[in-house]
gemmi code that builds the backbone of each chain (N, CA, C; Angstrom):
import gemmi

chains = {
    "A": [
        ("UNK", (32.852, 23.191, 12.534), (31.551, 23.041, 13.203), (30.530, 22.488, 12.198)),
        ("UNK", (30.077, 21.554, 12.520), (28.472, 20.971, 11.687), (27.496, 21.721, 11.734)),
        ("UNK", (26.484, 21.017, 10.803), (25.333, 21.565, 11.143), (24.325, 21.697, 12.327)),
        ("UNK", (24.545, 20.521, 12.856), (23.848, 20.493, 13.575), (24.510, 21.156, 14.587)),
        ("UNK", (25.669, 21.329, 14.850), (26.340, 22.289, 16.578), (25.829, 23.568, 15.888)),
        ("UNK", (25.719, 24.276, 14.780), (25.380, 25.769, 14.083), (24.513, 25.907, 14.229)),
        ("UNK", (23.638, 24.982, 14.588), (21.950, 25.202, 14.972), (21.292, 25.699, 13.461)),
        ("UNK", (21.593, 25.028, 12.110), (21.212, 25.212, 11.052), (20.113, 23.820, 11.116)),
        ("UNK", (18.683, 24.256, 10.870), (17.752, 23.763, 10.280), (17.316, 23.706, 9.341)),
        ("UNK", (17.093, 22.303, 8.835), (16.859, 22.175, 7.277), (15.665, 21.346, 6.837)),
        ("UNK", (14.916, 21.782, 5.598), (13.815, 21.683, 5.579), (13.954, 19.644, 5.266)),
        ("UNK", (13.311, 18.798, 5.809), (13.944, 17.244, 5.374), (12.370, 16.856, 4.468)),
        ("UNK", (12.190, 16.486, 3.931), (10.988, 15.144, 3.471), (11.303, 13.890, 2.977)),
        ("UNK", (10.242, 13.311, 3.887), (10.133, 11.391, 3.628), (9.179, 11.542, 2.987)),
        ("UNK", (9.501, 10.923, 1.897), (8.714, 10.401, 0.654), (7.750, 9.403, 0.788)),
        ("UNK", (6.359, 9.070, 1.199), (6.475, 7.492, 1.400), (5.473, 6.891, 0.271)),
        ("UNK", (6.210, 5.998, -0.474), (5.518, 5.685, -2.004), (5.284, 4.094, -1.853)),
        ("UNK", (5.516, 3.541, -0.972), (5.376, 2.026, -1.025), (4.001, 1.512, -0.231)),
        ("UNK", (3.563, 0.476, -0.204), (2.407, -0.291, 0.965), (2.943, -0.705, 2.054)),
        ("UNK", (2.521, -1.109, 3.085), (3.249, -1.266, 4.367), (2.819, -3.093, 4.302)),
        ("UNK", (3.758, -3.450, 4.845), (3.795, -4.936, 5.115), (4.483, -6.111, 3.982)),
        ("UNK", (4.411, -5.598, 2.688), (4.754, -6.453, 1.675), (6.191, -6.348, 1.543)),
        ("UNK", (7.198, -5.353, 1.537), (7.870, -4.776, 1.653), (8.706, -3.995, 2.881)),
        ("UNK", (9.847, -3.605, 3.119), (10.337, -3.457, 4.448), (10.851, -1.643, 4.181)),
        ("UNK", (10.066, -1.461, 3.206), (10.164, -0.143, 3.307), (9.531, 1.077, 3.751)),
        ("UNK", (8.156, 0.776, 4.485), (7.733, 1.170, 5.250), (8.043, 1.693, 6.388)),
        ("UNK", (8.038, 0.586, 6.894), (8.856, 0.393, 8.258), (10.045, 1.234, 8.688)),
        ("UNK", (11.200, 1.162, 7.068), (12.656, 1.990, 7.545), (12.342, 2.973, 7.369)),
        ("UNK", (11.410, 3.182, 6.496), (11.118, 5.187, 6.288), (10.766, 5.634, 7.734)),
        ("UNK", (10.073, 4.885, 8.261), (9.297, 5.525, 9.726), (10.535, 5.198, 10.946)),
        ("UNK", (11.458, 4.612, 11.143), (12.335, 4.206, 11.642), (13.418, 5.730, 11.563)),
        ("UNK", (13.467, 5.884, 10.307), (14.676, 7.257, 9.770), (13.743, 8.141, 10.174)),
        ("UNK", (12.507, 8.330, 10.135), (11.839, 10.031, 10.558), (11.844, 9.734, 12.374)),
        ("UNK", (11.533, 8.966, 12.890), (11.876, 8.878, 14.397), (12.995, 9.110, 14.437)),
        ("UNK", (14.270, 8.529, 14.358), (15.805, 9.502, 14.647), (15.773, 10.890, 13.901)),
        ("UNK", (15.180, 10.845, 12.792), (15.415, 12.222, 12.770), (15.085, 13.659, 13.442)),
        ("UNK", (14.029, 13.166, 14.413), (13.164, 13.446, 15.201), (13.785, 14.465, 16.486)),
        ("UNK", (15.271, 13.232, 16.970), (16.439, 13.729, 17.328), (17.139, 14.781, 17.165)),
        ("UNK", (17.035, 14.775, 16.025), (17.938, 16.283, 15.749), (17.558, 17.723, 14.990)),
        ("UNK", (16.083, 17.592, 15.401), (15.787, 18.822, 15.591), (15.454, 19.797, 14.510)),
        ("UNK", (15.118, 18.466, 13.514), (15.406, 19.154, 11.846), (13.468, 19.684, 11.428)),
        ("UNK", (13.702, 20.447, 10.740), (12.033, 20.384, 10.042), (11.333, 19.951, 9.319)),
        ("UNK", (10.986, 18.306, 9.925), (10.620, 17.029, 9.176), (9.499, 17.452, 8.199)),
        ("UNK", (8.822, 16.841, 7.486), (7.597, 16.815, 6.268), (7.625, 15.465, 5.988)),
        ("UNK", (6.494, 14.575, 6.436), (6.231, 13.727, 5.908), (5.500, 13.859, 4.786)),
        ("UNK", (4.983, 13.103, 3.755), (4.511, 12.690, 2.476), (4.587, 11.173, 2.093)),
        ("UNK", (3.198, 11.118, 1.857), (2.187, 10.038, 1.645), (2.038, 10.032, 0.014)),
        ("UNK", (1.821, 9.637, -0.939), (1.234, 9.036, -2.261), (1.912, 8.169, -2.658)),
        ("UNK", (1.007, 7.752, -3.807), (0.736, 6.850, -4.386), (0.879, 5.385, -3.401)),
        ("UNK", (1.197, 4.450, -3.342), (0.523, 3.518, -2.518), (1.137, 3.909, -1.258)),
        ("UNK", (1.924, 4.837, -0.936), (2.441, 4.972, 0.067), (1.186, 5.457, 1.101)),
        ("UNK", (-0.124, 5.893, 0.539), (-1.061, 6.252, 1.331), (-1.794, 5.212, 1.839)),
        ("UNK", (-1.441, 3.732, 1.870), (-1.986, 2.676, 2.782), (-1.534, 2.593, 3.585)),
        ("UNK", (-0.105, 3.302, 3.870), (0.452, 2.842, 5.399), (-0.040, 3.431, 6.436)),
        ("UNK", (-0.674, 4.531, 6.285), (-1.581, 5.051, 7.358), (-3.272, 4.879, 7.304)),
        ("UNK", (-3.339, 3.551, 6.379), (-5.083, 3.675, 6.386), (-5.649, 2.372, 7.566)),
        ("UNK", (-6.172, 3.068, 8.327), (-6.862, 2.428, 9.296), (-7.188, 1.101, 9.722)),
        ("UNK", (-7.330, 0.397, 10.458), (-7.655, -0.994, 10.423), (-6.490, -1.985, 10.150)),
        ("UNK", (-5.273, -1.724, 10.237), (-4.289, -2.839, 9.967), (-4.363, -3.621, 11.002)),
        ("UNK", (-4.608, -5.029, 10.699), (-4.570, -6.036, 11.721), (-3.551, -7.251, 11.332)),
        ("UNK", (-1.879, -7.241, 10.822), (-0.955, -7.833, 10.153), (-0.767, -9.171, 11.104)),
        ("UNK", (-1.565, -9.162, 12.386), (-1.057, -10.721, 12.699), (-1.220, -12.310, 12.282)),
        ("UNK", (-2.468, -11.817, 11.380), (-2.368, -12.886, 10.451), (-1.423, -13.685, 9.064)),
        ("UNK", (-0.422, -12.430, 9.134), (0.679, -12.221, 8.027), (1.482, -12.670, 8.774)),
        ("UNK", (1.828, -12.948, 10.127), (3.257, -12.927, 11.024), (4.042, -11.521, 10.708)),
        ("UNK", (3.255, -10.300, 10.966), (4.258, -9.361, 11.000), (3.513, -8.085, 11.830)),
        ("UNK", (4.829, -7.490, 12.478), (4.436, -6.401, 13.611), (3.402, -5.206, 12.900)),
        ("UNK", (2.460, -5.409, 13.909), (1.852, -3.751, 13.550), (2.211, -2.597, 13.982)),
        ("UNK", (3.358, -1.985, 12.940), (3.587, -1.095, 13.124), (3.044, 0.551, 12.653)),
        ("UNK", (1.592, 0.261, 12.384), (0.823, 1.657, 12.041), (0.516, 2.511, 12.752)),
        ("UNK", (0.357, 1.861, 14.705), (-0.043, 2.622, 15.727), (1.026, 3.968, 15.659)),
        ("UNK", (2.141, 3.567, 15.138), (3.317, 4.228, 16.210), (3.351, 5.589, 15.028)),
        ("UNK", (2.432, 5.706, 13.659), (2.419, 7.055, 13.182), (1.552, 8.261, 14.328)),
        ("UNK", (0.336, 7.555, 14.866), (0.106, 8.354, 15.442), (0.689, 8.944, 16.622)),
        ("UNK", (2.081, 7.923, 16.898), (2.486, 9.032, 17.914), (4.124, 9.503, 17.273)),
        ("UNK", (3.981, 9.812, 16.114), (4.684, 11.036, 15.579), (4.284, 12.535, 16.378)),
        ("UNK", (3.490, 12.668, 16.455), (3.075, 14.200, 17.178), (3.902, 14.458, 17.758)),
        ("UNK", (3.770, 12.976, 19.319), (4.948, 13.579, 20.425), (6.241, 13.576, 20.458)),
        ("UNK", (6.966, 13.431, 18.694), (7.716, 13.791, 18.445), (8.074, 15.315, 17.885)),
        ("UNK", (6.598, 15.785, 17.869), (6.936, 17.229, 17.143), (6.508, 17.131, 15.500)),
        ("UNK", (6.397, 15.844, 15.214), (6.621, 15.876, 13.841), (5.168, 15.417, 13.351)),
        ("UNK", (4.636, 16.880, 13.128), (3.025, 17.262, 12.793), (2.606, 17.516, 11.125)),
        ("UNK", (3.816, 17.484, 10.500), (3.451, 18.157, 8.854), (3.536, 16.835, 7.792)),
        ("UNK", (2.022, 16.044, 7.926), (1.965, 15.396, 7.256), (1.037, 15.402, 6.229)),
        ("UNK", (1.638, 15.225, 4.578), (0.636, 15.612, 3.726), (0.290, 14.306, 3.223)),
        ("UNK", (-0.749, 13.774, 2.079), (-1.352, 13.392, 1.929), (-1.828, 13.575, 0.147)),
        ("UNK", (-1.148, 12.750, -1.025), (-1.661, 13.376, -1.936), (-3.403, 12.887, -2.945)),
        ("UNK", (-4.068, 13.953, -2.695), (-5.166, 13.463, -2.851), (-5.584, 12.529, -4.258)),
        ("UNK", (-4.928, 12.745, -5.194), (-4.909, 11.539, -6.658), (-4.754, 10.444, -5.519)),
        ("UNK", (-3.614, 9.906, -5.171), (-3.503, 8.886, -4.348), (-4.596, 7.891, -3.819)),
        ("UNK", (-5.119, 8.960, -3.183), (-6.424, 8.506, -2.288), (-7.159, 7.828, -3.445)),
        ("UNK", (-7.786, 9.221, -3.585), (-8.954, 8.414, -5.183), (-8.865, 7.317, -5.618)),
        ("UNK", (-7.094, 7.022, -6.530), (-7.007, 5.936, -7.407), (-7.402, 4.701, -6.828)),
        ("UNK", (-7.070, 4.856, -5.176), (-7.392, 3.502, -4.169), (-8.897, 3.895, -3.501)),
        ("UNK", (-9.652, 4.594, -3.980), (-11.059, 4.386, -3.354), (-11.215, 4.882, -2.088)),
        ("UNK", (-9.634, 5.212, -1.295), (-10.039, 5.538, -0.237), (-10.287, 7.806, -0.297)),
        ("UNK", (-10.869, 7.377, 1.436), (-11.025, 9.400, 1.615), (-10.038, 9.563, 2.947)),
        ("UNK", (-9.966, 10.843, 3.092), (-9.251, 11.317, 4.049), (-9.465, 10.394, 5.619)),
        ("UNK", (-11.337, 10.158, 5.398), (-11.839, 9.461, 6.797), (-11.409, 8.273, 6.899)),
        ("UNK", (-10.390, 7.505, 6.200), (-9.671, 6.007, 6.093), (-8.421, 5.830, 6.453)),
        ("UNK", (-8.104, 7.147, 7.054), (-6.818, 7.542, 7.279), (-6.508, 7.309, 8.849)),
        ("UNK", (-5.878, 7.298, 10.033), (-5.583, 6.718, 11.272), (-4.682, 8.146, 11.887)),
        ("UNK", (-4.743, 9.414, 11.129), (-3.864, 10.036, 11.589), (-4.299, 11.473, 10.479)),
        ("UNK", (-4.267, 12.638, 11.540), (-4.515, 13.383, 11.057), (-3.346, 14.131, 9.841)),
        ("UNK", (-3.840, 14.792, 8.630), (-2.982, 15.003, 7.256), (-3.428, 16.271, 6.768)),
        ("UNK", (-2.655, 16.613, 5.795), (-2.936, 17.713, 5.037), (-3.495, 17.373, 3.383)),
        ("UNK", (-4.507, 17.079, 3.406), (-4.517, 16.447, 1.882), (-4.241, 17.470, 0.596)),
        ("UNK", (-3.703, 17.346, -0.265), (-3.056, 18.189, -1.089), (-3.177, 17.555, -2.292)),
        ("UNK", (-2.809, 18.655, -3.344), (-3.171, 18.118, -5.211), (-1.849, 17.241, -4.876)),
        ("UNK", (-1.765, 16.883, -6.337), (0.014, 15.982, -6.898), (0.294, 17.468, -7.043)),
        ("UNK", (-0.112, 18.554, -7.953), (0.376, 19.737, -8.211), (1.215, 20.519, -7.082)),
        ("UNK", (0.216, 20.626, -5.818), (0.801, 21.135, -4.831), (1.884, 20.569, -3.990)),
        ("UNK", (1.853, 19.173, -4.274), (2.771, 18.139, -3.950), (3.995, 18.286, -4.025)),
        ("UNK", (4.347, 18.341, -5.594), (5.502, 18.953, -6.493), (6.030, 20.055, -5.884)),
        ("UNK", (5.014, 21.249, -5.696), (5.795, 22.280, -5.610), (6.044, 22.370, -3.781)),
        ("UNK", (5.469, 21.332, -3.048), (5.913, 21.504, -1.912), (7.550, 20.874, -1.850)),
        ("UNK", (7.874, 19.910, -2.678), (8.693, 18.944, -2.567), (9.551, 19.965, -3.279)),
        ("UNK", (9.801, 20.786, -3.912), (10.548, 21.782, -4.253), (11.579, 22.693, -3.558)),
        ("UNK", (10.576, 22.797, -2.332), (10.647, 23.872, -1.459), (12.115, 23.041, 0.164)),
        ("UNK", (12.330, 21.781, -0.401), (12.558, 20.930, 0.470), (14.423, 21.491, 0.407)),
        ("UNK", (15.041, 21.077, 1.096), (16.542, 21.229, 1.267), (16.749, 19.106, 1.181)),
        ("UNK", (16.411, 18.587, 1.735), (16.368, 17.276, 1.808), (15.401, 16.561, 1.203)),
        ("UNK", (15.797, 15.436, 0.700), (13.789, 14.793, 0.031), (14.437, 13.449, -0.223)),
        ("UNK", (13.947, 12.403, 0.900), (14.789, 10.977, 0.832), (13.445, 10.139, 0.691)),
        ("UNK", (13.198, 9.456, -0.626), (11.723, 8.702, -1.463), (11.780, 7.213, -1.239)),
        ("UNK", (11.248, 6.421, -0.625), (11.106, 5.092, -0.540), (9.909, 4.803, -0.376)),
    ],
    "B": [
        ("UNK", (-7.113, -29.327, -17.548), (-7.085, -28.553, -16.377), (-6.877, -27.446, -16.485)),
        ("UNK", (-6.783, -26.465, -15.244), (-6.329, -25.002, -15.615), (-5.392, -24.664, -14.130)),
        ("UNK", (-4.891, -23.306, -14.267), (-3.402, -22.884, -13.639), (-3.878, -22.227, -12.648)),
        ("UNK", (-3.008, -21.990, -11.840), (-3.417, -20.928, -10.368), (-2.470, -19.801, -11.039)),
        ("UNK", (-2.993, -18.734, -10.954), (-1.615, -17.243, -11.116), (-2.127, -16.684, -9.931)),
        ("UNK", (-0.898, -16.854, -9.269), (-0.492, -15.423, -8.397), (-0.055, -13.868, -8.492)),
        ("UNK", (-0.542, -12.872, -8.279), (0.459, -11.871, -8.091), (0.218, -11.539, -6.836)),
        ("UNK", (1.253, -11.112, -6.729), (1.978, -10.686, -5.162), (2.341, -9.165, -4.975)),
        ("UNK", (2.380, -8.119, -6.325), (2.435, -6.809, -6.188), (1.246, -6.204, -6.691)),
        ("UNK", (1.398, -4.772, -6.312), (0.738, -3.483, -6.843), (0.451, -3.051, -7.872)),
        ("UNK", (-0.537, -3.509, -8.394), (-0.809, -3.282, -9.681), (-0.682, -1.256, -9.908)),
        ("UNK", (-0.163, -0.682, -8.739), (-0.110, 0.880, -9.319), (1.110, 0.855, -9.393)),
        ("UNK", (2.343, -0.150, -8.989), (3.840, 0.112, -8.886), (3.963, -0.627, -9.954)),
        ("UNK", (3.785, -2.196, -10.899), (4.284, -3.302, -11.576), (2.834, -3.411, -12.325)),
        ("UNK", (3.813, -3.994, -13.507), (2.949, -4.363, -14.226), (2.436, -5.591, -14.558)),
        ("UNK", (2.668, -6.548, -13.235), (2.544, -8.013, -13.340), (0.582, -8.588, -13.447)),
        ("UNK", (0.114, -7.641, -12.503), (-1.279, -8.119, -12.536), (-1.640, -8.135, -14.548)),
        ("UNK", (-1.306, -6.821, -14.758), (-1.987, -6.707, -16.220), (-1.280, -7.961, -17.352)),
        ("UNK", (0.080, -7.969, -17.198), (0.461, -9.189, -17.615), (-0.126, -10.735, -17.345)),
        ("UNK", (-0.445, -10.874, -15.963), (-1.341, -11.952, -15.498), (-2.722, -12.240, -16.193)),
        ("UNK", (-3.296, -11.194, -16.084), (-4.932, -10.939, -17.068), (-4.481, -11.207, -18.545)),
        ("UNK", (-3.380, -10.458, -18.854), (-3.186, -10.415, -20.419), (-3.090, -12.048, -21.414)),
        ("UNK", (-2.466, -13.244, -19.846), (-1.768, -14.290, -20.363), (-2.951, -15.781, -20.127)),
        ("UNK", (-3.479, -15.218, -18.913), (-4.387, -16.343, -18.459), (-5.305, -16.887, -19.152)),
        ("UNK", (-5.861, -17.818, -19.295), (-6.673, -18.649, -20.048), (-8.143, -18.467, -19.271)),
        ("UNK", (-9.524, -18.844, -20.287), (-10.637, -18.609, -19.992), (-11.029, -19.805, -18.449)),
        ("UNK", (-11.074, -19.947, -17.618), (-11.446, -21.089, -16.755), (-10.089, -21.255, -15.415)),
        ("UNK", (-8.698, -20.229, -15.792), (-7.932, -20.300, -14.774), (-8.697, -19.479, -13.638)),
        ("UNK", (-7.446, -19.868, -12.726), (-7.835, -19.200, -11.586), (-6.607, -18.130, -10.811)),
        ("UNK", (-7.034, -16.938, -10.436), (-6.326, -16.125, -10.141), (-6.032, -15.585, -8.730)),
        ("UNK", (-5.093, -15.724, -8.116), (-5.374, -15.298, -6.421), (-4.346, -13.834, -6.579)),
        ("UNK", (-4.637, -12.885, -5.506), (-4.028, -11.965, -5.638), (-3.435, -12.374, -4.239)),
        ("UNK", (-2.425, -11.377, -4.060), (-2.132, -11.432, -2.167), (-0.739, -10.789, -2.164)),
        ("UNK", (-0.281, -10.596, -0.686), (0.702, -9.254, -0.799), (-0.144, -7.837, -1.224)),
        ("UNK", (0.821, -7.219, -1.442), (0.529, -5.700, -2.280), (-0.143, -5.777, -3.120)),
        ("UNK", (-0.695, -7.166, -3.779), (-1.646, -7.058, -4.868), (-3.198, -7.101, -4.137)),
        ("UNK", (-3.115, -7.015, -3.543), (-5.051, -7.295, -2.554), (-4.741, -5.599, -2.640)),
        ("UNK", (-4.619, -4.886, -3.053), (-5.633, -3.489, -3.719), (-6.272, -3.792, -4.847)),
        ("UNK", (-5.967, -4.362, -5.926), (-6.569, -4.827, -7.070), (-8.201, -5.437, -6.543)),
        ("UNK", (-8.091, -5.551, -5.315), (-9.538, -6.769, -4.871), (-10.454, -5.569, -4.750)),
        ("UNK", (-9.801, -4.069, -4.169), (-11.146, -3.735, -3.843), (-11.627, -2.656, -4.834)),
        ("UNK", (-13.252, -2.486, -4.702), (-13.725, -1.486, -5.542), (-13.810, -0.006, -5.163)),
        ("UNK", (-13.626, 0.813, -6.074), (-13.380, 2.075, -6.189), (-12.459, 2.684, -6.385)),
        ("UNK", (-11.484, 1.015, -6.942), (-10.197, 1.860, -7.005), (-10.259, 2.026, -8.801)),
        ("UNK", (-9.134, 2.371, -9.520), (-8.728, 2.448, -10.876), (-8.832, 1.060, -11.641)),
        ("UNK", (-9.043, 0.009, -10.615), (-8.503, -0.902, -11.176), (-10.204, -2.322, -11.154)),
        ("UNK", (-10.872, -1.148, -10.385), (-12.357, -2.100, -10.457), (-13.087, -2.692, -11.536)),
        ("UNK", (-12.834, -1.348, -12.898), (-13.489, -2.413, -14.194), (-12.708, -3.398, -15.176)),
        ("UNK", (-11.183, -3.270, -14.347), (-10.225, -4.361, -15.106), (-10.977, -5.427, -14.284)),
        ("UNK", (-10.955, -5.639, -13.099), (-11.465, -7.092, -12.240), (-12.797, -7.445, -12.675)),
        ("UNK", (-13.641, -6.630, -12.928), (-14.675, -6.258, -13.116), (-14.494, -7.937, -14.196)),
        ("UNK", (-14.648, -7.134, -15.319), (-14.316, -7.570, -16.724), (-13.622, -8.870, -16.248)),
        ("UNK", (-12.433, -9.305, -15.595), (-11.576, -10.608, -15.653), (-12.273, -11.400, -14.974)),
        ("UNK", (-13.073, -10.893, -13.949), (-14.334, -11.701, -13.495), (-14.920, -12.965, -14.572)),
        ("UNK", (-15.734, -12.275, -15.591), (-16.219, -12.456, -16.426), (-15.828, -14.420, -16.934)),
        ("UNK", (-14.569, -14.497, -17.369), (-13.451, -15.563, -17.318), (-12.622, -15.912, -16.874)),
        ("UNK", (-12.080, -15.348, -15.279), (-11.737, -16.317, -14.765), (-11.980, -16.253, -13.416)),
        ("UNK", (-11.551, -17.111, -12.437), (-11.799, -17.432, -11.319), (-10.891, -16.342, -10.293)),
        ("UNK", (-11.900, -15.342, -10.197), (-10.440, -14.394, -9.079), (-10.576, -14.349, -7.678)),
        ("UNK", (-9.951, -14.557, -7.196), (-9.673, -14.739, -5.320), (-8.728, -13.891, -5.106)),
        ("UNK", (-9.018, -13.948, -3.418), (-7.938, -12.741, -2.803), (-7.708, -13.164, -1.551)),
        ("UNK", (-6.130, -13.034, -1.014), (-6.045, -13.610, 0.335), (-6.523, -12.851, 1.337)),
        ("UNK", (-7.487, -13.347, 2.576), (-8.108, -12.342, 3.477), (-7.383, -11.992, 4.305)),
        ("UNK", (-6.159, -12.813, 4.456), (-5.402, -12.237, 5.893), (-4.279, -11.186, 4.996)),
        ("UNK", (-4.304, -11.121, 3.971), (-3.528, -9.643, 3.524), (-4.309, -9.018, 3.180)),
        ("UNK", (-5.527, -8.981, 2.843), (-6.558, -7.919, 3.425), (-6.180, -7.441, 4.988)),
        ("UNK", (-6.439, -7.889, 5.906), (-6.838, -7.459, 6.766), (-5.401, -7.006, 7.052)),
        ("UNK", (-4.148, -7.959, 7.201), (-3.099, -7.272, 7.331), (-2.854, -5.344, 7.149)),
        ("UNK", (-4.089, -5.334, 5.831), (-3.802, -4.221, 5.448), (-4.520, -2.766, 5.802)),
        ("UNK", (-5.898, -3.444, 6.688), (-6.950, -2.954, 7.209), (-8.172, -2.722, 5.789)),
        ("UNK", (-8.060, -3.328, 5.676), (-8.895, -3.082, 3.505), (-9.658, -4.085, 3.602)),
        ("UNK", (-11.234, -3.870, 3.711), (-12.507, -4.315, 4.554), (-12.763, -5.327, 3.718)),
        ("UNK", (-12.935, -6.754, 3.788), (-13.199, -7.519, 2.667), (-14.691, -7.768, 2.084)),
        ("UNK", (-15.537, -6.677, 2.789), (-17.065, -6.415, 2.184), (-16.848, -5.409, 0.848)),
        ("UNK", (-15.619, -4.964, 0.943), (-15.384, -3.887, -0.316), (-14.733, -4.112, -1.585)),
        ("UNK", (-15.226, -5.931, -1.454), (-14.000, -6.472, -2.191), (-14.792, -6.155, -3.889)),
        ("UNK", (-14.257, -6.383, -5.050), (-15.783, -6.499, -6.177), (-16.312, -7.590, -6.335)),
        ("UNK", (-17.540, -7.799, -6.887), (-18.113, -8.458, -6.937), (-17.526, -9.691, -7.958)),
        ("UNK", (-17.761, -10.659, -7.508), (-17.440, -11.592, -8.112), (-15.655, -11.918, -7.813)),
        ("UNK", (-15.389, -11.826, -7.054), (-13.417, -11.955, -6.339), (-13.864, -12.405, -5.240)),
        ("UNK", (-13.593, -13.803, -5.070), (-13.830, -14.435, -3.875), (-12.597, -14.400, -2.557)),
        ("UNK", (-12.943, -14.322, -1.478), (-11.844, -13.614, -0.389), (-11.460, -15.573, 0.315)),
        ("UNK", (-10.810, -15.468, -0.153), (-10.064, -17.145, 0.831), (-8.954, -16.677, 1.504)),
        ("UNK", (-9.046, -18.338, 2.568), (-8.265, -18.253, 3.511), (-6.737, -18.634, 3.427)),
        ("UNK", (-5.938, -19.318, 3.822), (-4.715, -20.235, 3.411), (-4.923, -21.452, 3.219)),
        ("UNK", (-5.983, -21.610, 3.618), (-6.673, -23.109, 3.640), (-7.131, -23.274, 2.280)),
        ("UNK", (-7.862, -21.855, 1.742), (-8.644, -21.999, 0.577), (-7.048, -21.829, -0.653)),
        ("UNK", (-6.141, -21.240, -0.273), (-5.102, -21.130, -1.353), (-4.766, -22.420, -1.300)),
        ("UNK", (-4.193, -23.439, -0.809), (-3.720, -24.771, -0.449), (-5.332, -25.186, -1.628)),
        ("UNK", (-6.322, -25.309, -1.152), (-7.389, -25.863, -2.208), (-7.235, -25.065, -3.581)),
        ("UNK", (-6.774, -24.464, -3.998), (-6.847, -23.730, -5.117), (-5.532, -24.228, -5.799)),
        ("UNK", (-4.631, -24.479, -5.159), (-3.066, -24.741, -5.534), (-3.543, -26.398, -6.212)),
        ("UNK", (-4.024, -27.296, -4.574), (-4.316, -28.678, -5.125), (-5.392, -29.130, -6.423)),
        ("UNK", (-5.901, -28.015, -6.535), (-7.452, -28.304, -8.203), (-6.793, -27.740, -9.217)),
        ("UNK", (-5.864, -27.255, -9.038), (-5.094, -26.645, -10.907), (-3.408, -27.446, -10.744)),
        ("UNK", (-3.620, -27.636, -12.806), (-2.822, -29.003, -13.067), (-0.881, -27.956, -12.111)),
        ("UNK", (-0.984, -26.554, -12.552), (0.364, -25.926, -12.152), (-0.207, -24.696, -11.711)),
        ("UNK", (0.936, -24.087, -10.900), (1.052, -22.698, -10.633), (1.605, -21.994, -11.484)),
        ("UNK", (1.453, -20.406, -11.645), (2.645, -19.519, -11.825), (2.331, -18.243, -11.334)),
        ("UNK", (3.521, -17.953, -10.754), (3.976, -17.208, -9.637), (3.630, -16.018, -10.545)),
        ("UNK", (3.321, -14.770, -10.580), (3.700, -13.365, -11.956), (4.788, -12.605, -10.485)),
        ("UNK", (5.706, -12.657, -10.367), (6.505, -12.056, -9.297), (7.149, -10.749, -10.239)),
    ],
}
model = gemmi.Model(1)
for chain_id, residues in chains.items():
    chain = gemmi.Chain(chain_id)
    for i, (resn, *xyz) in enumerate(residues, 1):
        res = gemmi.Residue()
        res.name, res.seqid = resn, gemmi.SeqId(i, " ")
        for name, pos in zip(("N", "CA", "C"), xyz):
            atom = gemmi.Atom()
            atom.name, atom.element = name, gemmi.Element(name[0])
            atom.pos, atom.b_iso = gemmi.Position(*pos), 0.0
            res.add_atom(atom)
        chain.add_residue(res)
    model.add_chain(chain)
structure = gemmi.Structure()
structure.add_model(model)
structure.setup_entities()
């Protein structure tokens, strides 16, 4: 029997450390937390270091030729998947505040960061 | 004449922008774009490096990866001029070469 028929839940976190659009790693991180979404696991998203532009407000990529795909964090919720942190160095180093953000977060030290990412059974960083 | 430098990344992930500043000559010209249009705006870590490269050389930033990125181009610093593709194509054609800092 697997885990998942045992009805074992495990703590998962997406790492997200990159900018959205320059790179296609955005995109697959948010792609893997929607299926994971599926199975019922106890997602944690995480945002720093530039990974905290992919949720900052105002993306308008059609001038780049590429999909805007920032709307679709905010409907993480109606997936269930509500535990998103936010590390506040992050913010700062880029000038931005919590109010630049498109989606509600938990803003947190790097300190508390660490020791949340500790606490993880899973922790997949892109 | 003088050179166009591009960078195209994150000056918080690579170390190409600082290499770019480190190599460029007084009168080049510098466009950022991609992941590097954070370098454009102020308040970040990286405002009194632009600040300062201002000073000598010519720095630009592409607006449609601004906006791509939602990153307001009134917040850009002072003295980093925001062009279009039109204006990179003019910037490419007035310097004798390019180089890419990839």
């Amino acid at each position: 029997m697997d885990d998942m028929e045992s009805g074992v839940v495990k703590k998962f976190m997406f790492v997200n450390r990159k900018p959205p659009h320059g790179t296609v790693y955005a995109l697959e991180v948010l792609e893997m937390v929607l299926i994971s979404a599926a199975f019922d696991q106890d997602v944690h998203l995480a945002f720093l270091d530039d990974g905290v532009l992919q949720i900052k407000k105002g993306q308008t990529p059609a001038g780049i030729g590429v999909k805007n795909f920032s709307p679709t964090y905010r409907a993480l919720e109606g997936y269930d998947i509500e535990k998103l942190y936010v590390e506040a160095e992050s913010l700062a180093e880029r000038g931005l505040t919590e109010d630049d953000l498109l989606v509600d977060v938990e803003v947190i030290s790097r300190a508390d960061m660490g020791k949340l990412m500790a606490e993880m059974d899973v922790v997949l960083t892109a | 004449m003088s050179i166009l430098h591009t960078v195209n990344k994150s000056p918080f992930e690579r170390s190409c922008l600082d290499a770019c500043l480190g190599h460029a000559q007084p009168g080049d010209s510098v466009l950022l774009m991609e992941d590097a249009v954070i370098a454009a705006l102020s308040g970040t870590a990286f405002e009194g490096k632009m600040a300062d490269a201002a000073k000598t050389l010519k720095l630009n930033v592409l607006g449609p990866d601004l906006a791509a990125r939602g990153l307001d181009p009134a917040r850009v610093v002072s003295g980093i001029s925001v062009v279009d593709y039109a204006g990179f194509v003019d910037l490419a054609a007035e310097t004798k070469a390019t180089n890419a800092w990839l």
